[in-house]
N, C-alpha and C positions, 0 to 999 in steps of 0.2 A: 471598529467592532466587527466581528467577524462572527457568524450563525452557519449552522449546516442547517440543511432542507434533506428532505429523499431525495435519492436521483430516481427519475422516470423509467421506463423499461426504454424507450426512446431515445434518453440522453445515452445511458449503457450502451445502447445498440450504438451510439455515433462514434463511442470514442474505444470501444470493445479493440478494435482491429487495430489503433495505435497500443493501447495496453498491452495486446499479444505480442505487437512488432517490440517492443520495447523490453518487452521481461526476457520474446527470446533474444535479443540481444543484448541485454545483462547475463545473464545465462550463458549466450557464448564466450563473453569478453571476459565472465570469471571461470572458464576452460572446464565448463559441464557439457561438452558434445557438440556434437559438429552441425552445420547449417541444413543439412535436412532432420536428423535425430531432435535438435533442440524445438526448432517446429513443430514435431508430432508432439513432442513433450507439453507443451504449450498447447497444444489445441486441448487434448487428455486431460491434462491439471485444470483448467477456466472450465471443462464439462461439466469433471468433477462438481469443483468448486462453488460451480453456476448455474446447476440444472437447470434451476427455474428461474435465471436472470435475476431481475433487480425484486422479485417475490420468493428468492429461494428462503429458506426459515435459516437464520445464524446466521447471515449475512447482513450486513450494515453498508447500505451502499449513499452515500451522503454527498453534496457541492456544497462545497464554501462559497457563502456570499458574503461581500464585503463593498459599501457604500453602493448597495442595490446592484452589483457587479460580480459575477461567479468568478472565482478567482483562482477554483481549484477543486480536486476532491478527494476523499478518502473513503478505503473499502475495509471494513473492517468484519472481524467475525468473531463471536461471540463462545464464549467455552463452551465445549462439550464433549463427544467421546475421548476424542485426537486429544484435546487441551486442556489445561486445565486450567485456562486463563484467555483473554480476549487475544485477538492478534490484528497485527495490521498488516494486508496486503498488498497495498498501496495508498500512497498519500503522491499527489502532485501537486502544482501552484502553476496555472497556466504560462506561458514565459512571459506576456506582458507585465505579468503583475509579481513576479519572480524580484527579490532583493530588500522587500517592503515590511517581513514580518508573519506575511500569510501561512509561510507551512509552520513556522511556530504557532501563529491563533487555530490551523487546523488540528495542530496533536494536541494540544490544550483543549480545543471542544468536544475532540473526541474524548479526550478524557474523561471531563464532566459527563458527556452522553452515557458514557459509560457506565461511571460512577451512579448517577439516576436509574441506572439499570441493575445495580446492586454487584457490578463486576469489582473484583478488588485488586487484577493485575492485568498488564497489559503486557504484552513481547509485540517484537517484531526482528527481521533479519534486514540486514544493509551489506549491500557487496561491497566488498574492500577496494572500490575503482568509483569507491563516492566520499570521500571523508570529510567532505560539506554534510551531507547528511548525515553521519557521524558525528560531527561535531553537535549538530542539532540536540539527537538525541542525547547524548551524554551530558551536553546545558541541560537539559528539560529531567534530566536523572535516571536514564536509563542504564542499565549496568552490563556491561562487555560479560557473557557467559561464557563465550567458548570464540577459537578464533584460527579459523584453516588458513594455514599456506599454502604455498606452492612454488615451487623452481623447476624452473625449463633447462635440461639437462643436455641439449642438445650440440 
């Protein structure tokens, strides 16, 4: 059984600087800009995003715990101007515990969390250099809206 908690502005602060390194490198690996450009972009978007850290309002910043054990977490944001439905910015499953079910019990409670909060749809985006996480979603019923390509012409 798996529960989200709040994350801390503490726990945020610890694992912030992996989150950056990691989106900017999804970011470069799906060919949105080059190793200094994707950087700045990344610092800019989490400002955005996070003004005021794990108290910013419309952000859902959560850890999954499972068998008194954090196992992972998800950041989610709640609609308003931008959306008109919740979104997910990240979900991870720390790699120990990676294989077991966890990031399916994480989209599922965010689910519910949500649901409790009277949201009635959820999006999120997965780069096409993950199709384990694809797969997830589309088990769990998420539905494919739109889907970029790209070929290197070179």
């Amino acid at each position: 059984m798996l529960t989200l908690r709040p994350m801390t502005q503490a726990e945020l602060d610890a694992m912030m600087p992996a989150l950056k390194r990691e989106y900017a490198e999804d970011e470069l690996r799906a060919g949105r800009g080059t190793a200094e450009s994707v950087h700045a972009k990344v610092e800019e978007l989490f400002a955005t995003l996070l003004p005021q850290g794990a108290g910013t309002p419309g952000q859902l910043l959560f850890l999954g715990v499972a068998d008194g054990a954090v196992v992972g977490h998800i950041w989610l944001a709640l609609p308003g101007e931008k959306r008109d439905q919740a979104w997910v910015y990240d979900v991870q499953v720390d790699p120990a515990h990676r294989r077991r079910g966890h990031g399916r019990a994480l989209m599922l409670a965010a689910e519910e969390e949500l649901k409790r909060r009277g949201v009635a749809k959820l999006g999120l985006n997965v780069f096409g250099h993950n199709p384990g996480a694809r797969a997830l979603y589309e088990e769990l019923g998420y539905q494919t809206m739109s889907i970029q390509m790209s070929k290197e012409l070179a």
